[in-house]
C-alpha positions in Angstrom: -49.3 -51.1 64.3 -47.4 -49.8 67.5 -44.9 -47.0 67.0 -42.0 -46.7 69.4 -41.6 -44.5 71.6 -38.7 -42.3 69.7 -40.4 -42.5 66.6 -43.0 -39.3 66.9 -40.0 -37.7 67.8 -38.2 -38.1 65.2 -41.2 -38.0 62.7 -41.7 -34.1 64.1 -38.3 -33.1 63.8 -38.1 -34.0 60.2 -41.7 -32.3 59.4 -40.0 -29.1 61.2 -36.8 -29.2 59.4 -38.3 -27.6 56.3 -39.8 -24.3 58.6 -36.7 -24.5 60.4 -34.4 -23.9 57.3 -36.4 -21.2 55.8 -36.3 -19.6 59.4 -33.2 -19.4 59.0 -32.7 -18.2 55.6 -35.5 -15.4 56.3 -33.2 -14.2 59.4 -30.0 -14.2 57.5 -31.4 -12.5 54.7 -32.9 -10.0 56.9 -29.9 -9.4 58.7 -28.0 -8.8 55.1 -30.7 -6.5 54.2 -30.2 -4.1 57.5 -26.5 -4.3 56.5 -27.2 -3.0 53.2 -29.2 0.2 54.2 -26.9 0.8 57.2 -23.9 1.0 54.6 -25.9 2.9 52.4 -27.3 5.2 54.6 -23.6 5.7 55.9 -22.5 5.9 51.9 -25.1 8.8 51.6 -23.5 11.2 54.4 -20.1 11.7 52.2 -22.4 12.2 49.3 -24.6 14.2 50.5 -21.2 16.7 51.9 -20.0 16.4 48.3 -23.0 17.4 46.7 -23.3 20.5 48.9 -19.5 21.2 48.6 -19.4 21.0 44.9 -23.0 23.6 45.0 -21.4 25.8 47.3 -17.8 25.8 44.8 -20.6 26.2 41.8 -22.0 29.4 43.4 -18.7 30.5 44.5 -17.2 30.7 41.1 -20.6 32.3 39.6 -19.9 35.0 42.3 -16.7 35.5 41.0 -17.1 35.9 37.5 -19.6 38.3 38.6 -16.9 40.4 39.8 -14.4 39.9 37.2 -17.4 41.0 34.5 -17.6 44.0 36.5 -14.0 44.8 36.7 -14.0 44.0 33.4 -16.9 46.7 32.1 -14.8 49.2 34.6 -11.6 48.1 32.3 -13.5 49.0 29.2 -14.7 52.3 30.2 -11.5 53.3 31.9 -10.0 52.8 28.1 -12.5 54.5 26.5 -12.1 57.9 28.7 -7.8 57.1 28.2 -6.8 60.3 26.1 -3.0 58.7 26.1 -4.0 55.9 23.5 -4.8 55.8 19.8 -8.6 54.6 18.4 -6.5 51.7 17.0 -5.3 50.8 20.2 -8.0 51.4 22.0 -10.3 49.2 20.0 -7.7 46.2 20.6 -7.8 46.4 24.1 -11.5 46.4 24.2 -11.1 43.3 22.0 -9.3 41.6 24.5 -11.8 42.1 27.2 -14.5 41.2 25.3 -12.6 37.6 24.3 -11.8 37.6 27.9 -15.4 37.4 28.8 -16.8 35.6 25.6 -14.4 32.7 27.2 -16.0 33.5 30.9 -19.6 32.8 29.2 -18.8 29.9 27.3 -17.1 28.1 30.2 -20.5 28.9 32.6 -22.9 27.5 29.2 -20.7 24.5 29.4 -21.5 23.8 32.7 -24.8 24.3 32.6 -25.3 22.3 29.1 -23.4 18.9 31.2 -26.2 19.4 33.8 -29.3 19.6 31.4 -27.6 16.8 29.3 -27.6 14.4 32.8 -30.9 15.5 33.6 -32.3 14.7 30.3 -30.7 10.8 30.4 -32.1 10.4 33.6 -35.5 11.0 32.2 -34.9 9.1 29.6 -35.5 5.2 29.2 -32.0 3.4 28.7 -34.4 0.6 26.6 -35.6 3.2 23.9 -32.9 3.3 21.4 -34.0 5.8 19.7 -34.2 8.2 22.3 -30.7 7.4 22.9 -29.6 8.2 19.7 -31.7 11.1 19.7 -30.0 12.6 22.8 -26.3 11.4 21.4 -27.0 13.6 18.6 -27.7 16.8 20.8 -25.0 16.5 22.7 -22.5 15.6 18.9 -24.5 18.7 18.1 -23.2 20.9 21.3 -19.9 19.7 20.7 -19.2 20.3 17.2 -21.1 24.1 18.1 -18.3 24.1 20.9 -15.9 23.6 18.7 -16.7 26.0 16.2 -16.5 29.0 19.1 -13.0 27.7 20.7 -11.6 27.7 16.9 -13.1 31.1 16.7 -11.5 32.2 19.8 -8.4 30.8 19.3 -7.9 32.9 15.8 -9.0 35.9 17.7 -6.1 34.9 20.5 -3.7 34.6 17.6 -4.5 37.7 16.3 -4.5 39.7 19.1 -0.9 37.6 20.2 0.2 38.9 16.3 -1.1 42.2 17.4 0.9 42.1 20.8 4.2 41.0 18.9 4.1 43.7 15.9 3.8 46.4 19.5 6.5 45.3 20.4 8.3 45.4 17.4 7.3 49.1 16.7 8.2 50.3 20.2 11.9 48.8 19.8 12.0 50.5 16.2 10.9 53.6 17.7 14.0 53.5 20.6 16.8 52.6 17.9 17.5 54.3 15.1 16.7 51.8 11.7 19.4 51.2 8.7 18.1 52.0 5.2 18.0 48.1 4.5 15.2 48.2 7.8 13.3 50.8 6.7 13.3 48.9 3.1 12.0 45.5 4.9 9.5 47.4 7.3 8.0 48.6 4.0 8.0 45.4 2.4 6.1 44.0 5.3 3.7 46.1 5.7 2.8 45.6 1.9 3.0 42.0 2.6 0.6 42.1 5.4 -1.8 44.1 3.4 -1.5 42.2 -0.1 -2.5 39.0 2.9 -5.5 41.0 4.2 -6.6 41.7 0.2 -6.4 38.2 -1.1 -7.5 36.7 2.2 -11.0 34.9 2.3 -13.2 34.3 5.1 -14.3 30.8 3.8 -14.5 29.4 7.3 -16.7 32.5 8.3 -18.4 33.4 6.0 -20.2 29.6 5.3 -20.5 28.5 8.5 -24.2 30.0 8.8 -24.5 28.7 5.6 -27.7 27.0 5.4 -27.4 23.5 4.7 -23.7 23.3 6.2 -22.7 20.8 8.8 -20.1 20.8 11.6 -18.3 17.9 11.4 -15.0 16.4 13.0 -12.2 15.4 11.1 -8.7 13.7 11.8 -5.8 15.3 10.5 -3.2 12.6 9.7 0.3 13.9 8.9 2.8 12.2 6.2 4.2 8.5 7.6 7.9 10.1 7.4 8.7 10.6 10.6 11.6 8.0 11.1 14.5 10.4 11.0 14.6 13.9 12.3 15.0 15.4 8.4 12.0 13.2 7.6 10.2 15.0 10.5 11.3 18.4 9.8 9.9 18.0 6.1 6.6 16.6 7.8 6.7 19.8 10.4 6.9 21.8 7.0 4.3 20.4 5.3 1.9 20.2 7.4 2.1 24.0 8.2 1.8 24.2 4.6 -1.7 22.5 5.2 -0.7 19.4 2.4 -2.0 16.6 5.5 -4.7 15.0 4.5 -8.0 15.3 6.5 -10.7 12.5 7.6 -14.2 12.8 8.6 -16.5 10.2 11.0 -17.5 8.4 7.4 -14.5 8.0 6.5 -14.1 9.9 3.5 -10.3 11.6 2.9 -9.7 15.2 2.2 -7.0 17.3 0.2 -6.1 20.5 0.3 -8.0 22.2 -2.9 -7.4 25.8 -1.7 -5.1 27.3 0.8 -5.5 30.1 3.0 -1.7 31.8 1.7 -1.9 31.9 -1.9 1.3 33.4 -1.8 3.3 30.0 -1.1 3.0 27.9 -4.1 2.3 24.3 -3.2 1.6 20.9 -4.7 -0.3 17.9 -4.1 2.7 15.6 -3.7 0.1 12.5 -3.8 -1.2 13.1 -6.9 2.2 13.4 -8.3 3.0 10.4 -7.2 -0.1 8.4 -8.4 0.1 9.6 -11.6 3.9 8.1 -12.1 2.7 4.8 -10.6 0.0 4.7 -12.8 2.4 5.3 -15.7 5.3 3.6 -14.7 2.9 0.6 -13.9 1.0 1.1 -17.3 4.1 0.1 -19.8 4.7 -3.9 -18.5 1.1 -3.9 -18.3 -0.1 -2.8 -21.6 2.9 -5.2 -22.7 1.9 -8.0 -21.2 -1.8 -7.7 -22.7 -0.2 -7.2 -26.0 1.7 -10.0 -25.7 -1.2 -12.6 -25.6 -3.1 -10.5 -28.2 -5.2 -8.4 -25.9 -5.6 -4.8 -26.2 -3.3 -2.6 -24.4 -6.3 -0.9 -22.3 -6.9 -3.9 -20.7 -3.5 -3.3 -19.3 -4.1 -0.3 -17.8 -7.2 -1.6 -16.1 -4.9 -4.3 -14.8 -2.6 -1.3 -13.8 -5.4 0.1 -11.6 -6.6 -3.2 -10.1 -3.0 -3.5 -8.9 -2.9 -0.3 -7.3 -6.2 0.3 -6.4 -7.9 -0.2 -3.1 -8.6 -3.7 -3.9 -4.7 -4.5 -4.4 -1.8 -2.8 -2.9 -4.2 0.4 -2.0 -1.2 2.7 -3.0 -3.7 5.5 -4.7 -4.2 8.0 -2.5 -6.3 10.7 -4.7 -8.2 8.2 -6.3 -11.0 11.3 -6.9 -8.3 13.2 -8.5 -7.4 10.4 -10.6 -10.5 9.7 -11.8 -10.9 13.5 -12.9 -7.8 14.0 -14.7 -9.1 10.8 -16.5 -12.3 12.0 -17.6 -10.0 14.3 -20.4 -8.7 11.1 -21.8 -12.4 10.4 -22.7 -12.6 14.0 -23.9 -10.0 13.5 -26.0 -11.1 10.4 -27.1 -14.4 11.1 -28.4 -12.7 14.4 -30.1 -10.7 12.3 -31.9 -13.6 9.6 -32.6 -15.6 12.7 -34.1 -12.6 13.6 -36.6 -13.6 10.3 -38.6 -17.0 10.4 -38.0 -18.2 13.4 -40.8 -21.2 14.9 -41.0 -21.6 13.5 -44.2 -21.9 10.3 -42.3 -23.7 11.3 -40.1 -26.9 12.7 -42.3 -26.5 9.1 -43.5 -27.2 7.1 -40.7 -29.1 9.5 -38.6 -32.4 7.9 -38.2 -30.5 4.8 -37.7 -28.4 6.5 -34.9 -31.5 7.6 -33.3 -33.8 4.6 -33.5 -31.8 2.0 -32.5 -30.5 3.2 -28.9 -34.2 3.7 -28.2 -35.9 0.9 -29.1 -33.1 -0.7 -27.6 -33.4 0.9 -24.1 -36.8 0.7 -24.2 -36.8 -3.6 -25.1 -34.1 -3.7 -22.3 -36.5 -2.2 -20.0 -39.3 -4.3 -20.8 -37.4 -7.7 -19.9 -35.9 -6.2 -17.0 -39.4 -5.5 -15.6 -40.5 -9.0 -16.3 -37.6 -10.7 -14.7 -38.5 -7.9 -11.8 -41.7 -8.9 -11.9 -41.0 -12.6 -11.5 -38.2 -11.7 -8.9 -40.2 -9.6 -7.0 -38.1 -6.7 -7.3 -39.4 -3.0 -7.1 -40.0 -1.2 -10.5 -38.1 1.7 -9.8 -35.0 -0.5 -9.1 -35.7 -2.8 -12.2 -36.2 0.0 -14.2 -32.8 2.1 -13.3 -31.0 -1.4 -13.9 -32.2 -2.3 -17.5 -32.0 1.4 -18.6 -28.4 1.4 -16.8 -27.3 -2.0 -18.6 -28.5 -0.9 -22.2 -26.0 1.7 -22.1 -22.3 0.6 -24.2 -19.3 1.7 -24.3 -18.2 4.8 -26.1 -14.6 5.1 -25.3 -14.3 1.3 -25.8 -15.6 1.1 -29.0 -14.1 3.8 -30.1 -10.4 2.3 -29.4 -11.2 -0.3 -31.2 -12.2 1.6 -34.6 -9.8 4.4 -34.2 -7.0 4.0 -36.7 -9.0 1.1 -39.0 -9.5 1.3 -42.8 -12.7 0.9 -43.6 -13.6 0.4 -47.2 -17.3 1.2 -48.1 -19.9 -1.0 -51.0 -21.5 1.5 -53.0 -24.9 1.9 -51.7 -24.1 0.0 -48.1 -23.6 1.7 -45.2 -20.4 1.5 -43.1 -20.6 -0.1 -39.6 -18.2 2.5 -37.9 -20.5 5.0 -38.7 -23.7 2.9 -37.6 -21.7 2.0 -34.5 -20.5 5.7 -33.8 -23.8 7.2 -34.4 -25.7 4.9 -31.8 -23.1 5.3 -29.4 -23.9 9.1 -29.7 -27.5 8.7 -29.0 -26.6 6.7 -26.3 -24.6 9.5 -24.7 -27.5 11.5 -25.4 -29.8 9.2 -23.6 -27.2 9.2 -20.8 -27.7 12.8 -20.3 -30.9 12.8 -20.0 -31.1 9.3 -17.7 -29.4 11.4 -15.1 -31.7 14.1 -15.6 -34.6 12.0 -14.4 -32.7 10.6 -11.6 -34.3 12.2 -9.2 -37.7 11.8 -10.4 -36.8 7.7 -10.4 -36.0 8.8 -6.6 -39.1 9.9 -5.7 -41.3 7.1 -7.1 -38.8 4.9 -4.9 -39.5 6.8 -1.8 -43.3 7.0 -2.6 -43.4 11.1 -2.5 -45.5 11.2 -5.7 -48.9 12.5 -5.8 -50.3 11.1 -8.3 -49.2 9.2 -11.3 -50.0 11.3 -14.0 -48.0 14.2 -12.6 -45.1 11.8 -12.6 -45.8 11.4 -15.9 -46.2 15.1 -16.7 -42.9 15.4 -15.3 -40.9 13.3 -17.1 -42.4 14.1 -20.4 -41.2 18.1 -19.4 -37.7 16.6 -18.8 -37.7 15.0 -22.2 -39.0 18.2 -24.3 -36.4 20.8 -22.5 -33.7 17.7 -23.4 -34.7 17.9 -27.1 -35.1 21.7 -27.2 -31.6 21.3 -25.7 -30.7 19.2 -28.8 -31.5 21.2 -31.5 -30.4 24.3 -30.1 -27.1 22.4 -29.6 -27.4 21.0 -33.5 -28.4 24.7 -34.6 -25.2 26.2 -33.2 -23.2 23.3 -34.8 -24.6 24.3 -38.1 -23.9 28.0 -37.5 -20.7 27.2 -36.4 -19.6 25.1 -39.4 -20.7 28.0 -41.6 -19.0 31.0 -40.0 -16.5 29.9 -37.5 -14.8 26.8 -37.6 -13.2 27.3 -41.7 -11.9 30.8 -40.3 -10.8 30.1 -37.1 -8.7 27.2 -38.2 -7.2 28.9 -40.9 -6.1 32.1 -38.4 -4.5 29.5 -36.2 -2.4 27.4 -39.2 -1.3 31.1 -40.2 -0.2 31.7 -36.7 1.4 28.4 -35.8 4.0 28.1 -38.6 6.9 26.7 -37.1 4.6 26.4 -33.4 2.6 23.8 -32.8 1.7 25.0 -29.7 -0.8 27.8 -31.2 -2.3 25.0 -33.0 -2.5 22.4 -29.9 -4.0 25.4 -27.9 -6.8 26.4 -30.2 -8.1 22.9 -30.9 -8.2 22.3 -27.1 -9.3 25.6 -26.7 -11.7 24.8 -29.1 -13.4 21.0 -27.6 -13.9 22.8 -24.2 -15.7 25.6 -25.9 -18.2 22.8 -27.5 -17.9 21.2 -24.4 -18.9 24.0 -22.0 -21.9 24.9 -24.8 -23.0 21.1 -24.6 -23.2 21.4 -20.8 -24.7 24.5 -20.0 -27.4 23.0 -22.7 -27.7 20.1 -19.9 -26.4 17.9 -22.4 -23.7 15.4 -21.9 -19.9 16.7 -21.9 -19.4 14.0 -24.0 -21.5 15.0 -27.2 -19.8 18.5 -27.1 -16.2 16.8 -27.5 -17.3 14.6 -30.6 -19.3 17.3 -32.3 -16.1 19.2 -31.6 -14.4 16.8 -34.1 -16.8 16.0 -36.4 -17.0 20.3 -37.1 -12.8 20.1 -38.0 -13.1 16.9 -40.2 -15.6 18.9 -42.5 -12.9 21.2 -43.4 -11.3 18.4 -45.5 -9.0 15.0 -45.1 -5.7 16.8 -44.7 -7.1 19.6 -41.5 -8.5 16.1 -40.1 -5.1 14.2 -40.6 -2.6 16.9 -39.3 -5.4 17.5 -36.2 -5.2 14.2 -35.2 -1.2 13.8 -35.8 -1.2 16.5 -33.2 -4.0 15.4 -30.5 -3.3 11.6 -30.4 -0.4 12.0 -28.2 -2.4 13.7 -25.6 -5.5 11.5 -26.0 -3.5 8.2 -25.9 -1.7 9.7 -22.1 -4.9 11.3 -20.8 -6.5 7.2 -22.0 -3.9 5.2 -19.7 -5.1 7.7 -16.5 -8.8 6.6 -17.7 -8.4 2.7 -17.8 -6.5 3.0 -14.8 -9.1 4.9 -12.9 -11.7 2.0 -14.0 -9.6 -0.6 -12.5 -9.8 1.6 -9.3 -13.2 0.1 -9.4 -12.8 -3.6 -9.9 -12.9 -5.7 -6.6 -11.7 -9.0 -7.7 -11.9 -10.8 -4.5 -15.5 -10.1 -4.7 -15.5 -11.5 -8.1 -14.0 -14.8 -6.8 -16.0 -14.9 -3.7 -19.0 -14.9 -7.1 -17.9 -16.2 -9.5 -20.6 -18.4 -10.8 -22.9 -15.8 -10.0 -21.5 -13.1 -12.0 -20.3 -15.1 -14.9 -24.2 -16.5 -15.4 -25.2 -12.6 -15.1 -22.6 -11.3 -17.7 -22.9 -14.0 -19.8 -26.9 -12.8 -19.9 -26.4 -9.5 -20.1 -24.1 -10.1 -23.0 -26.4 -12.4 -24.9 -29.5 -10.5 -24.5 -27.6 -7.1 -25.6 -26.8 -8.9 -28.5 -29.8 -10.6 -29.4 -32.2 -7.2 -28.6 -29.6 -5.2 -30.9 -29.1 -7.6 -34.0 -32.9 -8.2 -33.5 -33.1 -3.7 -33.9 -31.1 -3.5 -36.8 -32.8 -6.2 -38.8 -35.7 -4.3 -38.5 -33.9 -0.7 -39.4 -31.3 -1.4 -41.5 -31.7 -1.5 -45.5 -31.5 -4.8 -46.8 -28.2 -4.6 -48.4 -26.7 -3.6 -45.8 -27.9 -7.0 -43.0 -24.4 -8.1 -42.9 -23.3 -5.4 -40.6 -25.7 -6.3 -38.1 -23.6 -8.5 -36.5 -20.2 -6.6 -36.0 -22.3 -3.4 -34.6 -24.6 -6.2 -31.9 -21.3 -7.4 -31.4 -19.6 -3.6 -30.3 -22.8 -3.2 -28.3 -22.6 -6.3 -26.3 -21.2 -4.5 -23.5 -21.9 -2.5 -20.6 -21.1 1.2 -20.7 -18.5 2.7 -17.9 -20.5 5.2 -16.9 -22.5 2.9 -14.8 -20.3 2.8 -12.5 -21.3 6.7 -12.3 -24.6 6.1 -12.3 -25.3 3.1 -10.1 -22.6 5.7 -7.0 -25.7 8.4 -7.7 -28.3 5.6 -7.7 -26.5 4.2 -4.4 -26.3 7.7 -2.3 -30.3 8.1 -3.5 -31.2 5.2 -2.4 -32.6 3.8 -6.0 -30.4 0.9 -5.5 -29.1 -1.2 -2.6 -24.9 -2.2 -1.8 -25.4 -5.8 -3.0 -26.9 -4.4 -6.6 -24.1 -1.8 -7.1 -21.7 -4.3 -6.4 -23.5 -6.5 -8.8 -23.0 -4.1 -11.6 -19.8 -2.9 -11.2 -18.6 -6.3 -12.0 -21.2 -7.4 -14.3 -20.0 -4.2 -16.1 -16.0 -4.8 -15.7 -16.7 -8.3 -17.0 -18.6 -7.3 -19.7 -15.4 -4.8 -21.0 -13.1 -7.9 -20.8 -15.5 -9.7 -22.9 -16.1 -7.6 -25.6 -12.6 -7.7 -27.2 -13.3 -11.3 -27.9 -16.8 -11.0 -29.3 -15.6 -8.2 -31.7 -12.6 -10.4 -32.8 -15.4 -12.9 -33.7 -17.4 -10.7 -35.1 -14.7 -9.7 -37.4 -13.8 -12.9 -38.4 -17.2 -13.7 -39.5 -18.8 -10.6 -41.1 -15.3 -8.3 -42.5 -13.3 -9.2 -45.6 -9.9 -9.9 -45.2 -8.1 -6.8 -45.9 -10.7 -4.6 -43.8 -10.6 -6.9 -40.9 -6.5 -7.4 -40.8 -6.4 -3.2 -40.3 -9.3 -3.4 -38.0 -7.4 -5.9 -35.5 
């Protein structure tokens, strides 16, 4: 076939188009990439003069202070040899040198720290995190040691301006002569300024080396009153008063616990104001829940669900709170041991001291077979079944507080069964948080060996029973010698003043109390052995001690239920519901089937029916978990998602028990018994 003429052409023009356009392309790019280093080489020539020009300031101002620190030694010496000035003053103007150049030195460090900080980024690789994080630390490290000199410095600078002023002062006293009144106040402030220097401490100073102490940086965030000039004056005022409140990088608030003046009395205006929320809030509550034939408590909790952070978040010292609430157990348990006896007690105290135990130790058992079919970690599942088994002391105790209890002959009374397990249980509290950091390090694997772990905790368990019968000895001496006396010394001196009275029994729980703990024994135990030690002096000491502490316990109680409802999240609930309602309802049933399953074995025969009523009161989950699982939580026993998980299983559980015990009631008390009871 015969190609035309044009055709070749044509044919070698379109073979060449391809080489042609990448020509092209490989020109312009070249041409762009000449353009590039030309601009850059002519970028380089400014930066280059900078670079030199800031080295050349550098050394310039390195020469200078040079100078100045000589001038500055001259200065010093030149004072020293001055025959016209006094030691005193002499050692304040040396002083003011030597801040003078402290500040010249830290500037030049500063410096010098930015340029070893660049250089050590740039040799760094900007895809290792940690590296990164490493070198952000440092430099959070430098800072917060920055910091800690410029506060340094500026006290010194405020001393030595106080110093400069009270000069001052004291030359224009000494060219005018000074009224008697004058003298009077120049006195007075002198004795002011050294009762200051006496009663002064150098907290700041003196724990900053501190080992174990970390520089941190807080926010200080004044009061929200600012929207009229009064409000702001009252703002200025308190905050040189030092009541703002203080926040760290974790966010965790701060109050003032201890000022630098103790001279100017002060007060913690948002406790104050908590506390008569709380109250205020307390009354339609505890109404409300009486109304539908609840117990008041639960209206308190309510209160503190309202205010807490999971409702209007109005609380502001919710630690405080939660401290000033820990009396109202105190005072409940006191009260609980006036109607517990030690007659009682010797009755059931095999009872009291089998049950809890075999109960803890069933609850374990299950929770390490559900563990093991969930593969979760023994240390975990263990902390969790030990922390579940636990009831509720104050709980219970509201609920037999005040109830007539009428006794077979022979049988044994289910208050005093209940009571006495709840003891142990408080007991076995104690010494769960003893082994808390043992249960730590079998999480983290530190443990070398097995059998020293063992070792271990069987130490922990001897020096907790040598702990118990010491603290059981002293109650014995105690009931011989002290308490019959004592009490009769403060009846004869509070005739007519019930204060006296008031004072000595409170006086006397935190004495049992203080004994208990130093013991390493719970707080707890001391406040009830504290009552059960009055209520053997006979039914009318026990009646008019309790017409005189119920006030107290039943205010101090509100602040407690409220403080637990600080704690409920019920969003969270909501969000799962299903979830936690099958995990109460578990927890509930197998409490209640593992304790009426312990007493049938322990209890005499005649005495089966109350096996039901006392399962029933320890069908619950004790409030103290919420203590334990925030420990567990900041060791690292237990994770977010499992705190959380308790907290409500535990809440839940509280809200349940009412009803059970109401059933329990109906079924197992006689009429009478169970009308005073309710």
């Amino acid at each position: 076939m015969r190609m035309p003429s044009g055709q070749p052409l044509c044919w070698a023009l379109l073979l060449g188009l391809p080489w042609l356009a990448g020509t092209a392309e490989h020109e312009e790019m070249a041409r762009h990439v000449i353009k590039l280093h030309r601009g850059k080489a002519a970028a380089m020539a400014p930066r280059r003069q900078w670079l030199l020009g800031g080295c050349r300031r550098l050394s310039s101002l390195l020469h200078q202070k040079s100078v100045v620190l000589d001038k500055l030694r001259n200065a010093v010496r030149a004072v020293e040899r001055d025959p016209r000035l006094s030691e005193e003053e002499k050692l304040f103007q040396v002083h003011t040198f030597e801040i003078f150049q402290k500040e010249l030195n830290e500037s030049e460090n500063s410096v010098f720290q930015a340029i070893h900080g660049l250089q050590r980024a740039l040799q760094g690789d900007y895809k290792d995190v940690v590296n990164m994080k490493e070198s952000s630390r440092q430099r959070l490290e430098a800072l917060r040691e920055a910091a800690i000199k410029e506060e340094t410095e500026y006290v010194e600078l405020v001393a030595v301006e106080k110093h400069q002023v009270e000069a001052l002062k004291n030359m224009q006293h000494r060219n005018q002569s000074l009224s008697m009144l004058d003298e009077i106040l120049e006195d007075v402030r002198r004795a002011a300024d050294r009762l200051e220097e006496e009663i002064g401490e150098h907290a700041f100073d003196d724990n900053k080396s501190v080992r174990g102490v970390n520089f941190e940086a807080v926010l200080r965030v004044e009061e929200d009153e600012a929207s009229s000039k009064q409000n702001m004056t009252r703002r200025d005022t308190q905050g040189d008063l030092g009541l703002s409140m203080l926040i760290d990088s974790q966010n965790n608030q701060y109050v003032l616990t201890k000022p630098r003046d103790s001279t100017i009395p002060r007060a913690d205006h948002h406790l104050i104001k908590d506390i008569v929320t709380i109250v205020m809030l307390s009354l339609p509550c505890g109404w409300l829940c009486t109304a539908v034939g609840l117990p008041s408590m639960f209206g308190h909790v309510i209160c503190g669900v309202l205010l807490g952070p999971s409702g209007l978040n109005s609380i502001k010292s919710i630690v405080q709170v939660e401290t000033l609430g820990e009396f109202g157990v105190f005072f409940t348990l006191f009260l609980v041991g006036l109607e517990f006896s030690p007659e009682k007690l010797r009755k059931v105290w095999k009872i009291s001291l089998q049950g809890p135990s075999y109960m803890m130790l069933l609850m374990i058992g299950c929770g390490l077979l559900w563990g093991h079919l969930l593969h979760i970690g023994p240390t975990q599942t263990v902390f969790i079944s030990a922390c579940l088994s636990l009831s509720s002391t104050p709980l219970v105790s509201r609920f037999l507080v005040g109830s007539a209890r009428t006794e077979k002959e022979g049988d044994i009374d289910y208050s005093s069964v209940l009571l006495g397990m709840l003891v142990a249980q408080d007991v076995q509290l104690g010494l769960f948080m003893a082994l808390m950091p043992t249960l730590l390090q079998a999480g983290a694997g530190t443990s070398s060996s097995i059998v020293m772990e063992m070792l271990r905790v069987l130490l922990l368990m001897g020096q907790t029973l040598f702990s118990l019968a010491a603290v059981f000895l002293l109650c014995l001496l105690v009931k011989m010698y002290l308490v019959g006396p004592y009490y009769r010394k403060l009846h004869a001196e509070g005739k007519g003043n019930k204060e006296i009275l008031i004072l000595g029994i409170s006086a006397f729980i935190f004495l049992m109390l203080t004994v208990t703990e130093l013991l390493d024994v719970s707080m707890e135990l001391g406040c009830f052995l504290a009552g059960a030690l009055i209520s053997s002096q006979g039914h009318v000491v026990t009646e008019e001690t309790a017409a005189y502490m119920e006030p107290i316990r039943d205010f101090l109680a509100i602040i407690f239920f409220s403080s637990i409802g600080l704690h409920v999240f019920p969003t969270f609930v909501v969000y799962e519901l299903a979830v936690l309602a099958f995990l109460t309802l578990s927890v509930v049933a197998m409490k209640f089937v593992l304790a009426a399953l312990v007493l049938t074995l322990i209890l005499p025969r005649n005495s089966q029916y109350i096996k039901w009523i006392v399962s029933a009161g320890l069908a619950q989950v004790s409030e103290f978990s919420f203590v334990l699982g925030s420990r567990a939580r900041r060791a690292g026993i237990i994770s977010r998602e499992v705190y959380l998980l308790i907290l409500s299983v535990t809440t839940l559980s509280l809200l349940l028990a009412p009803v059970l015990w109401r059933a329990a009631l109906l079924k197992c008390v006689p009429r009478p018994e169970r009308r005073s009871s309710l």
